[in-house]
C-alpha positions as CSV (number, residue, x, y, z in Angstrom):
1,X,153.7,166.6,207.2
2,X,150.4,164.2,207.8
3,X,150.5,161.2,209.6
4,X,151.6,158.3,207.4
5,X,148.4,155.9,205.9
6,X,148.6,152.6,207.8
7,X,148.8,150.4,204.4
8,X,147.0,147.3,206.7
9,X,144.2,149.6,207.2
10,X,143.8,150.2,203.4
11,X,140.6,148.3,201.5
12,X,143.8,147.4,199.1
13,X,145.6,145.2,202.0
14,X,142.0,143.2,202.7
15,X,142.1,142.0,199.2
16,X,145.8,141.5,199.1
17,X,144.9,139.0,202.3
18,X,142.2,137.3,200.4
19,X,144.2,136.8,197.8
20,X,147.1,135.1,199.5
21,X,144.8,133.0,201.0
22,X,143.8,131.3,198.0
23,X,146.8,131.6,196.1
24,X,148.3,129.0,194.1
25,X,150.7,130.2,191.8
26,X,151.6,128.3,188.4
27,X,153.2,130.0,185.8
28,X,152.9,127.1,183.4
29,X,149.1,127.4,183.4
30,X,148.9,131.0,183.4
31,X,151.8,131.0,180.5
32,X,149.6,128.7,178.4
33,X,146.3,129.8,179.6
34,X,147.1,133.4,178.6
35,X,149.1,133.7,175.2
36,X,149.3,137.6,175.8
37,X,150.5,137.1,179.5
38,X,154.3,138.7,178.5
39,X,153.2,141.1,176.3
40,X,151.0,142.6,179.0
41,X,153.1,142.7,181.6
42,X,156.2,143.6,180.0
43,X,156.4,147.7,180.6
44,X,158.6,150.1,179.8
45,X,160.6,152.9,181.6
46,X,163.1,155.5,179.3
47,X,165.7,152.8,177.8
48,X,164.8,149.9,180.3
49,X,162.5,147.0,178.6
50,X,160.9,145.4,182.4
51,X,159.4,141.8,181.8
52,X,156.9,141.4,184.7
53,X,155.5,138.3,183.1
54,X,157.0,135.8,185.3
55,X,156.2,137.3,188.6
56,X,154.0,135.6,190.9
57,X,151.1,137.8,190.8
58,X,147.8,137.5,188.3
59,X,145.9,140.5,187.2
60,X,143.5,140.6,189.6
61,X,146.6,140.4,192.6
62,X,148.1,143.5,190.8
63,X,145.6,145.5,190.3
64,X,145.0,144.9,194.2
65,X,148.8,146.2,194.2
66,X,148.3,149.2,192.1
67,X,145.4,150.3,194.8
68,X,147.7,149.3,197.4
69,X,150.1,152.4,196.1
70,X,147.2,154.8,195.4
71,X,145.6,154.2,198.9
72,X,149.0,154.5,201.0
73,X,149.6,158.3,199.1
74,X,152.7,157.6,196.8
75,X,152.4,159.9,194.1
76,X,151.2,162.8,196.1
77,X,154.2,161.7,198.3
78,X,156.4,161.6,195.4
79,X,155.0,165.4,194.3
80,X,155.5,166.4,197.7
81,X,159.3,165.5,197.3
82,X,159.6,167.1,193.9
83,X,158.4,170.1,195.2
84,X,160.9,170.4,198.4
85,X,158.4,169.4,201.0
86,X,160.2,167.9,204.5
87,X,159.8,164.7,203.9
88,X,162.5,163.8,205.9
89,X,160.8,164.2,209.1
90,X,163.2,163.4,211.7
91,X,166.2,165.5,209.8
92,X,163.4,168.2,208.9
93,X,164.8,168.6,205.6
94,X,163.9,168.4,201.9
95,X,164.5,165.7,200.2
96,X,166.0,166.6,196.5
97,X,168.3,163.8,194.7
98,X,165.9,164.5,192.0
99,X,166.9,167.9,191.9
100,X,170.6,166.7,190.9
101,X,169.8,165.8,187.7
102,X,167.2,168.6,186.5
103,X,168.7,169.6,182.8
104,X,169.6,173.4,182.4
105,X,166.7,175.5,182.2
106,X,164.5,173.5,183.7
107,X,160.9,174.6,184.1
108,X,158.9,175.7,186.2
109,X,162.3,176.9,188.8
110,X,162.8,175.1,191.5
111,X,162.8,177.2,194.6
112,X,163.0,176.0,197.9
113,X,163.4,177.0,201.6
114,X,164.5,180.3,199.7
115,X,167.3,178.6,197.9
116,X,167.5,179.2,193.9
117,X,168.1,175.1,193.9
118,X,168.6,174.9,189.8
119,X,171.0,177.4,189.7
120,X,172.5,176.1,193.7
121,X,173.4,173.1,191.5
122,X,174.1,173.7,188.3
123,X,177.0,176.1,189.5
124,X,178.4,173.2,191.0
125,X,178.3,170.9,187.7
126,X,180.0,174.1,185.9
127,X,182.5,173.9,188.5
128,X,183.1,170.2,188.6
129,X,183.2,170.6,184.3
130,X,186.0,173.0,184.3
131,X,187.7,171.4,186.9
132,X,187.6,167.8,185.2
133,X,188.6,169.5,182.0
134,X,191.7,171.1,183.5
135,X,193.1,167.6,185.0
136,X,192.1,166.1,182.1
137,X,193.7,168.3,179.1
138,X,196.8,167.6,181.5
139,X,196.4,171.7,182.4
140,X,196.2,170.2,186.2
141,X,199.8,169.3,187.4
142,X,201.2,167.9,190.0
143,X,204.0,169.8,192.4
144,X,206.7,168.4,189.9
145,X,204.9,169.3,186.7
146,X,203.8,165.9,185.8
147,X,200.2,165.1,185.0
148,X,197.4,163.5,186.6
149,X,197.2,159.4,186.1
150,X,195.2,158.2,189.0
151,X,192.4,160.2,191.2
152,X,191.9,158.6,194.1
153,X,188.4,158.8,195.7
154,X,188.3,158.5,199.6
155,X,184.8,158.1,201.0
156,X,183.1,156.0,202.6
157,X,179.2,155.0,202.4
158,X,177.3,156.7,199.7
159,X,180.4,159.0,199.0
160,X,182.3,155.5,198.0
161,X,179.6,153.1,196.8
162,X,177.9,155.0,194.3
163,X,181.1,156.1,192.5
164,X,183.1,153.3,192.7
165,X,180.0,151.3,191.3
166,X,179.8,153.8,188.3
167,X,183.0,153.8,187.4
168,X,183.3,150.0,187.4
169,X,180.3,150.1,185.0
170,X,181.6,152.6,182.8
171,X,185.5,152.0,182.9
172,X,185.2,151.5,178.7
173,X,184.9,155.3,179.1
174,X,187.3,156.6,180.7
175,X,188.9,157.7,177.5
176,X,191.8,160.0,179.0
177,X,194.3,157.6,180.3
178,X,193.2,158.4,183.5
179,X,192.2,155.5,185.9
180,X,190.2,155.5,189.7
181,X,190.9,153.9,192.6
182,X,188.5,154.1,195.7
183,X,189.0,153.7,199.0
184,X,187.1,153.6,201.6
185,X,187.4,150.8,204.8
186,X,189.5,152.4,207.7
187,X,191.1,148.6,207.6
188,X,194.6,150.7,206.8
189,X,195.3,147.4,204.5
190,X,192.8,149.4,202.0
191,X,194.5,152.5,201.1
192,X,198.0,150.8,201.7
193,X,197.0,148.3,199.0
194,X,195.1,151.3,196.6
195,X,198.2,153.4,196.6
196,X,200.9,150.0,196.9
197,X,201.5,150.7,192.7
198,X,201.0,154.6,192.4
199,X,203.0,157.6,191.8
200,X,202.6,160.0,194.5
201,X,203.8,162.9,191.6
202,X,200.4,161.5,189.2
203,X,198.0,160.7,191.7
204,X,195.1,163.5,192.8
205,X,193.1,162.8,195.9
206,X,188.9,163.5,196.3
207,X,188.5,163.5,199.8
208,X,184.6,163.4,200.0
209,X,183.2,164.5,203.4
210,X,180.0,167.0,203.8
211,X,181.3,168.1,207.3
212,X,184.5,166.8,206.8
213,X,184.4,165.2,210.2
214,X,183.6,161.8,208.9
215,X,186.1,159.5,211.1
216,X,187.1,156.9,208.4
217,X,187.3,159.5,205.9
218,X,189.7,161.8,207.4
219,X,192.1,159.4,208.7
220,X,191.6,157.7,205.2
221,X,192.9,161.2,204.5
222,X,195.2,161.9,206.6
223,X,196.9,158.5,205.7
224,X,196.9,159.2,202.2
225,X,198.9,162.9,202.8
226,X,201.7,161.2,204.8
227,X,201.8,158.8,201.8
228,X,202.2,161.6,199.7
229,X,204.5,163.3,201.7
230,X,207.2,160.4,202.1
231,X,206.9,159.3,198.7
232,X,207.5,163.0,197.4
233,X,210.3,163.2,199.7
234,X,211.4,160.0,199.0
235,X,211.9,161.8,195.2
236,X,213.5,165.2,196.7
237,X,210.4,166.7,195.0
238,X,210.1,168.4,198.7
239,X,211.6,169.2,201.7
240,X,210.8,168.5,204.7
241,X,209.5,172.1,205.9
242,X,206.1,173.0,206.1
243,X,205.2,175.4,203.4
244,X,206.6,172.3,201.0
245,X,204.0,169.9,202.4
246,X,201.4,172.6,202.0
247,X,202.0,173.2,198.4
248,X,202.2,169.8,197.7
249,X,198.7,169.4,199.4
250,X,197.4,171.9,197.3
251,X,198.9,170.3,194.0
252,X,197.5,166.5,194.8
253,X,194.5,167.3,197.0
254,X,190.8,168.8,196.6
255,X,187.8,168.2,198.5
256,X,183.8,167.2,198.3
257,X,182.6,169.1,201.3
258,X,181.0,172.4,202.4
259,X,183.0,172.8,205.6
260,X,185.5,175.1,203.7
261,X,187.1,176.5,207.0
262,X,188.0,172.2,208.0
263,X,188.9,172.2,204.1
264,X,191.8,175.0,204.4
265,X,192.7,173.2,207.6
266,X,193.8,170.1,205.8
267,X,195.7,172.3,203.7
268,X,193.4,172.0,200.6
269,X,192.6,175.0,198.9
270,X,189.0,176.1,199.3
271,X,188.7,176.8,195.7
272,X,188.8,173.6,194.7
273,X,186.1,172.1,197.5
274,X,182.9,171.2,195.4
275,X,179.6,171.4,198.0
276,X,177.1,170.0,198.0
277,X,173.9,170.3,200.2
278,X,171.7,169.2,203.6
279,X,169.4,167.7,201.5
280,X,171.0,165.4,199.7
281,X,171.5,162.0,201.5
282,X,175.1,160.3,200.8
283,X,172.8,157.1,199.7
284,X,171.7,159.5,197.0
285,X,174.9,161.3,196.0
286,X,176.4,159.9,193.4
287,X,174.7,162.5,190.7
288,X,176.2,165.6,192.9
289,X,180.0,166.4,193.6
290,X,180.6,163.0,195.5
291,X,180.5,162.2,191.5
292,X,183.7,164.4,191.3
293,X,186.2,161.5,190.5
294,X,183.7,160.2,187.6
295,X,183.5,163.8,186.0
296,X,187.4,163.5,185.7
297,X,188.0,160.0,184.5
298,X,184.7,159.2,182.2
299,X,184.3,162.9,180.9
300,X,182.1,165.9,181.9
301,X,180.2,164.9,179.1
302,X,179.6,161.4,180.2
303,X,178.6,162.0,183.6
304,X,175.7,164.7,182.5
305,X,174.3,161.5,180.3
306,X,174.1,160.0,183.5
307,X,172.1,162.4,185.0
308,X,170.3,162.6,182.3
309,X,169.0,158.7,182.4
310,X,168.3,159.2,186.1
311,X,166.4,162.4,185.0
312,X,164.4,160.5,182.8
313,X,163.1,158.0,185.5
314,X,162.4,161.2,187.2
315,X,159.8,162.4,184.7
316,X,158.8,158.5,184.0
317,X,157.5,158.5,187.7
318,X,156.1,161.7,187.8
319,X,154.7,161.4,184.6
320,X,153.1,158.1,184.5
321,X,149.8,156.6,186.1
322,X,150.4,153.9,188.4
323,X,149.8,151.2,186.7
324,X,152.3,151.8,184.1
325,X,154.5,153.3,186.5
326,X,157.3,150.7,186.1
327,X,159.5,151.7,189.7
328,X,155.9,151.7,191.1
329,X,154.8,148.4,189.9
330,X,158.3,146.5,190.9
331,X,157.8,148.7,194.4
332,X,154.4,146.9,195.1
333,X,155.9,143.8,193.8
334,X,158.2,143.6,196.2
335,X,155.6,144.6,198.8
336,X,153.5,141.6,197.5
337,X,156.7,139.0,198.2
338,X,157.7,140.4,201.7
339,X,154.6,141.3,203.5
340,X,152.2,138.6,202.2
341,X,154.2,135.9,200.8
342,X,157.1,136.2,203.2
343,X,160.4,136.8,201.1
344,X,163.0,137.9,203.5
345,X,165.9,138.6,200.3
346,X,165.9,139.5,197.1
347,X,168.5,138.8,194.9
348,X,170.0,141.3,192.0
349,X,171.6,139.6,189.1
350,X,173.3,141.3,186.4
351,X,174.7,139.6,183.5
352,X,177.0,141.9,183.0
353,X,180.7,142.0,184.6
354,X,180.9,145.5,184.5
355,X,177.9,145.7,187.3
356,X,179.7,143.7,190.0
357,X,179.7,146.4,192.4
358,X,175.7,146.7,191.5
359,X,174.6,144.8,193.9
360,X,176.3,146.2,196.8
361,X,175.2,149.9,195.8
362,X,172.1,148.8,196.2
363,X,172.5,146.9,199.6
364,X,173.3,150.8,200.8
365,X,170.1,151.7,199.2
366,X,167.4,149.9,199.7
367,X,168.5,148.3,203.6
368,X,169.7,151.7,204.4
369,X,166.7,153.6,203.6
370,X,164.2,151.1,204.8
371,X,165.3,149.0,207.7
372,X,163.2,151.0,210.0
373,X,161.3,149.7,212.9
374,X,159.0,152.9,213.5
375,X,157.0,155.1,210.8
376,X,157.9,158.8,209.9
377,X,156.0,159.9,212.8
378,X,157.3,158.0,215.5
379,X,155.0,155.1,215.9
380,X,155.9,151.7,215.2
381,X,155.5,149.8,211.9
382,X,152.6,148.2,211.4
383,X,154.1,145.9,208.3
384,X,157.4,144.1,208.3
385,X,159.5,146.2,206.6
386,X,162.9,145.9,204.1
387,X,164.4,143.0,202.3
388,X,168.1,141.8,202.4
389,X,169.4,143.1,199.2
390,X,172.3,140.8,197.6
391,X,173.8,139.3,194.2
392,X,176.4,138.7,191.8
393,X,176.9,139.4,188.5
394,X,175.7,136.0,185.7
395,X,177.1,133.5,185.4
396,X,179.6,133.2,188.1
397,X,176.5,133.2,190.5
398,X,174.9,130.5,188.9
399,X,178.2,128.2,189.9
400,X,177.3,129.6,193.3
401,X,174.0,130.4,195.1
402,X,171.7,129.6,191.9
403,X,171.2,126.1,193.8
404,X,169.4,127.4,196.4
405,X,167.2,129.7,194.2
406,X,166.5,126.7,192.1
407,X,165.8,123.8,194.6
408,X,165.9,125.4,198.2
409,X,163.3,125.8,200.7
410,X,163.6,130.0,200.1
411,X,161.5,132.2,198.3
412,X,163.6,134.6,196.7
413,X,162.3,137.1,193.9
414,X,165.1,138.1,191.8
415,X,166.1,140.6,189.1
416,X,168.1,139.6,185.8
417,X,169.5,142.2,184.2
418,X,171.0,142.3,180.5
419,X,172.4,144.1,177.5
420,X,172.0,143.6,173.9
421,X,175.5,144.8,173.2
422,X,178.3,144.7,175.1
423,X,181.2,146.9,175.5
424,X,183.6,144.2,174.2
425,X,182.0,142.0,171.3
426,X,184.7,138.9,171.1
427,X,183.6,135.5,169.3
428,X,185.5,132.2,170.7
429,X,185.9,128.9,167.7
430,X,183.8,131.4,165.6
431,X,181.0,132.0,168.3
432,X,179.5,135.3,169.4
433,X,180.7,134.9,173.2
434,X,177.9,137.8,174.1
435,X,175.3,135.4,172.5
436,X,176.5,132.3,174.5
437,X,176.4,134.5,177.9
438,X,172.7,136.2,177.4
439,X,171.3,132.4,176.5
440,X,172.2,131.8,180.2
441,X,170.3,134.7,181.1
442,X,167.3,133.8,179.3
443,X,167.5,130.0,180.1
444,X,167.9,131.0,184.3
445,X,164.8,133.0,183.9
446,X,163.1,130.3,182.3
447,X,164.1,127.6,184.3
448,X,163.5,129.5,187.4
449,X,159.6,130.1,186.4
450,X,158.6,126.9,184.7
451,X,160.9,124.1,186.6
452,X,161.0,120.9,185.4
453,X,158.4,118.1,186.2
454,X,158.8,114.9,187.7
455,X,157.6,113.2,184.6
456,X,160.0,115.1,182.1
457,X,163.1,113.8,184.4
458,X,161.7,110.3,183.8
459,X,161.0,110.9,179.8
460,X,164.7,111.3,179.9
461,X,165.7,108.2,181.1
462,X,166.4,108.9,185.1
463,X,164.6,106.2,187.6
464,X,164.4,106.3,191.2
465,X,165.9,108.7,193.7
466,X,167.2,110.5,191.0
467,X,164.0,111.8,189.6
468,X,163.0,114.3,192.7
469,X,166.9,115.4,192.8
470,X,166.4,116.2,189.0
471,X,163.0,117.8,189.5
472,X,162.6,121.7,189.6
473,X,159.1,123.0,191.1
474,X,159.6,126.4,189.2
475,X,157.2,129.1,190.3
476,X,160.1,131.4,191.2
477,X,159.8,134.8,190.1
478,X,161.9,136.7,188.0
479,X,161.8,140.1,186.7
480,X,163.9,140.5,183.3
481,X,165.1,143.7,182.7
482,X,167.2,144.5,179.2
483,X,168.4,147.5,177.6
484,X,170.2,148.4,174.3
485,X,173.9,148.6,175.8
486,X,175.5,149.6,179.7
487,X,176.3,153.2,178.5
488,X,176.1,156.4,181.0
489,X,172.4,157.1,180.3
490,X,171.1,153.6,180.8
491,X,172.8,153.3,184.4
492,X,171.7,156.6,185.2
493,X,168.4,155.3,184.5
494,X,169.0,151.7,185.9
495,X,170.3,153.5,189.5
496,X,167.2,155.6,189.5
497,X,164.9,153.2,188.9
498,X,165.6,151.4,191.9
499,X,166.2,155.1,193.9
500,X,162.2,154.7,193.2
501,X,161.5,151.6,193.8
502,X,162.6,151.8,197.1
503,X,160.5,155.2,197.3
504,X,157.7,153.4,196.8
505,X,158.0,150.4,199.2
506,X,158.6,153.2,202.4
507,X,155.6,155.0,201.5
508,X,153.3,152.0,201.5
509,X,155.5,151.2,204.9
510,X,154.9,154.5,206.1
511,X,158.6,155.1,207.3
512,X,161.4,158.1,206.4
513,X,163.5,156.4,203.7
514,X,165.7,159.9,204.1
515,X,167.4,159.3,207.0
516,X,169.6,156.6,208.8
517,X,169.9,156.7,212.8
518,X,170.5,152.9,212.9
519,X,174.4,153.5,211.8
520,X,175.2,155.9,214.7
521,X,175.1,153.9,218.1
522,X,177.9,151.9,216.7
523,X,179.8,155.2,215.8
524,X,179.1,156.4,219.4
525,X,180.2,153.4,221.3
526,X,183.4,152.7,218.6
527,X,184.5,156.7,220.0
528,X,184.4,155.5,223.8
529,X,185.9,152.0,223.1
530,X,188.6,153.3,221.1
531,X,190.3,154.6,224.4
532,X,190.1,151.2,226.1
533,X,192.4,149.7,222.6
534,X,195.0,152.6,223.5
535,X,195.4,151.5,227.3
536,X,192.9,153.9,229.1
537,X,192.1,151.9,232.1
538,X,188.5,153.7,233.2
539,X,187.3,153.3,229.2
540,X,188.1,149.4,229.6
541,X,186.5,149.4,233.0
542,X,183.3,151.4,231.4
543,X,182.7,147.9,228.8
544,X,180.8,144.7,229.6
545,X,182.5,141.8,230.5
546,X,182.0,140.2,226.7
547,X,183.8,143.2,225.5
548,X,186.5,143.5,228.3
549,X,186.9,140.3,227.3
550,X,188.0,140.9,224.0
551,X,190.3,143.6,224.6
552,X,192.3,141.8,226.6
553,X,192.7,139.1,223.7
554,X,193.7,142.3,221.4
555,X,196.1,143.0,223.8
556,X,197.6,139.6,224.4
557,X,198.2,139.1,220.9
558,X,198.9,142.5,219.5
559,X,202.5,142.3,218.3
């Protein structure tokens, strides 16, 4: 793998630095100064309408932009993903999310490393099919003979994010009276509060672990069997020797992991263990068998329409010049705000309940991939790199944080995201209620671009002090984005567009987006600490004093 381009090197970041020094933005002026302003930049990707309009850029900045991304190498970049390339340098693996979500048949064959990929994964989507099916037609029992009526997913990172995120967006389909819980935090007030109100005769584990190793997950795990256990005994549904507790195991348990040997060891049956491979990053899982507990409770069917809108991105970005190329062009964007304008956060606003868990999906996503400090081959950065993803779902935001977005000090580029239809269509005193709650999303965009002058405040009747409280500077940027209705394909393609637009950004960075070393010190040092909390007097020597310190406080008060 080459070198990486150093993007402040590029002919593209000299003119990005001219233009910041003389920029002034004013989306008033360029509004009225340019009547086909929205058309223009307003670009669309598979089911995803993007208004770019009131972004803080003019032509002449993103066409600067656009270079920006053909200089630094992102689509041959991009390609060299497609194609199985090591682009995860310091893993030396392939890098194939995309791969996920290739339809049946799929040409030409992907083959890489000497693995038949397309037919590597689309045995695993048979598998998870006919497994769903089975718990779902109620074929699946429990050890008593009672059917499933809760899966419960236990992950953590991408193996929890990603489907507990989907199946908060897409609960309206989950059509077989079967509902998902997720846990995830080895905080054992989690799964003590997931399981508080379920029946341990109706309720199917997913353990989701590659290695199954993973510490939260398997004590997760192991928690949730004792739970099973007592409650089952609890019911005289078992006893209490050892080939019971097996065979219940086997009835209420299956696994997302390749470690099939650690699998059996658990007591779940390797047969129903759904792999998944080295080259898919848990960040990126959600499309493979960490999507297990979707397949069951939205449908087989459902969950291949999501891979389907995340395969359509796919071919959008490989497809597309760069110009048009909407994950591209919200990539350099958000190059533009961070590197040159000096955004530190980015906000993500859906107005949409059903996306609450968006916005911490995405914090995974985008701060795990690119909060890097040295480029893909080593050296250090030569950019600032990342933003601080955050949000909440409209309107309970904007009786929240909207202040500061409005009238603070920060720049903060934000995303509004919409639906022309919603799942539930309810009027209130003869009212569309979906009307009432997109009119806030259109008038925050607005508001947020154009402000509010001193002397339109004063036209209303406010004097004094009053009038520079009331007054809105606007010039915040927005990017709108609106599709037809949340259904599976359009948050397939609303998950991939970001997969791409943080693609983009550590390409012009130069960094590995693939892989995540910053998570594993604390891992390390929470492993040689752990002894110290049990009483182990040469681990509680080994800490600083700060840390000493607080052990001995968990130890004085620990009833």
């Amino acid at each position: 793998m080459s070198a990486p381009i150093d993007a402040t090197a590029t002919t593209a970041w000299a003119e990005l630095d001219a233009h910041r020094s003389a920029f002034a933005p004013d989306l008033r002026g360029w509004f009225a100064d340019d009547p086909d302003r929205a058309s223009r930049l307003t670009l669309t990707v598979a089911d995803l309408h993007v208004d770019l309009s009131k972004n803080l850029v003019t032509d002449d900045i993103l066409a600067s932009l656009v270079r920006l991304a053909e200089q630094t190498g992102v689509a041959d970049r991009y390609a060299a993903m497609l194609t199985g390339e090591h682009i995860n340098t310091t893993e030396d693996r392939a890098v194939l999310h995309t791969a996920l979500r290739r339809p049946p048949g799929a040409t030409p064959p992907l083959v890489v490393d000497g693995q038949d990929v397309d037919h590597d994964v689309q045995s695993v989507l048979d598998a998870m099919d006919a497994f769903a099916e089975r718990v779902r037609s109620g074929e699946w029992k429990g050890i008593t003979g009672r059917t499933v009526t809760h899966v419960v997913n236990i992950g953590i990172g991408g193996s929890d994010l990603g489907p507990a995120m989907i199946f908060e967006a897409l609960k309206p389909y989950a059509d077989a009276g079967i509902q998902a819980r997720f846990v995830s935090n080895i905080d054992p007030a989690d799964i003590a509060l997931k399981t508080a109100d379920l029946d341990p005769e109706t309720t199917l584990f997913v353990v989701a672990s590659k290695t199954f190793t993973t510490l939260e997950t398997l004590t997760n795990a192991r928690l949730a069997r004792d739970w099973l256990w007592a409650g089952l005994a609890e019911a005289g549904a078992i006893g209490e020797d050892e080939a019971s507790r097996t065979d219940a195991v086997a009835h209420h348990f299956v696994a997302v992991s390749t470690a099939l040997d650690k699998v059996a060891a658990f007591g779940i049956d390797p047969a129903n263990a759904f792999g998944f491979w080295d080259w898919v990053g848990g960040r990126y899982s959600v499309d493979s068998a960490i999507g297990l507990s979707l397949a069951i409770t939205l449908g087989p069917e459902a969950f291949r329409e999501v891979l389907a809108g995340f395969h359509a991105v796919d071919e959008h970005v490989r497809t597309t010049p760069l110009a048009q190329n909407v994950p591209v062009v919200m990539g350099v964007l958000n190059v533009w705000y961070n590197n040159f304008l000096g955004a530190q956060t980015h906000a993500v606003l859906p107005y949409a309940q059903q996306l609450h868990r968006f916005a911490a999906y995405l914090q995974q996503l985008t701060m795990e991939s690119n909060g890097k400090s040295v480029r893909w081959d080593g050296t250090p950065v030569t950019t600032g790199t990342g933003e601080i993803f955050w949000g909440e779902p409209g309107t309970n935001g904007q009786h929240a944080f909207y202040q500061l977005i409005h009238q603070g000090t920060q720049l903060i580029p934000a995303e509004f995201i919409a639906f022309a239809n919603p799942a539930f269509p309810l009027e209130a005193d003869g009212r569309d209620v979906h009307g009432l709650f997109l009119a806030n999303f259109l008038a925050q965009t607005k508001a947020l671009a154009f402000g509010k002058t001193a002397e339109e405040v004063e036209a209303e009747g406010t004097t004094g002090p009053l009038v520079a409280a009331r007054t809105f500077a606007g010039n915040r940027p927005t990017t709108s984005i609106f599709a037809p209705a949340l259904t599976p394909r359009v948050l397939g393609e609303l998950v991939a567009l970001y997969e791409h637009i943080t693609f983009t950004q550590g390409v012009i960075w130069g960094i590995n987006s693939f892989d995540q070393w910053g998570v594993e010190l604390g891992k390390q040092l929470a492993l040689q600490i752990a002894p110290a909390l049990e009483g182990d007097a040469a681990a509680f020597d080994a800490q600083d004093a700060s840390t000493r310190a607080l052990l001995d406080y968990y130890r004085e008060h620990r009833v």
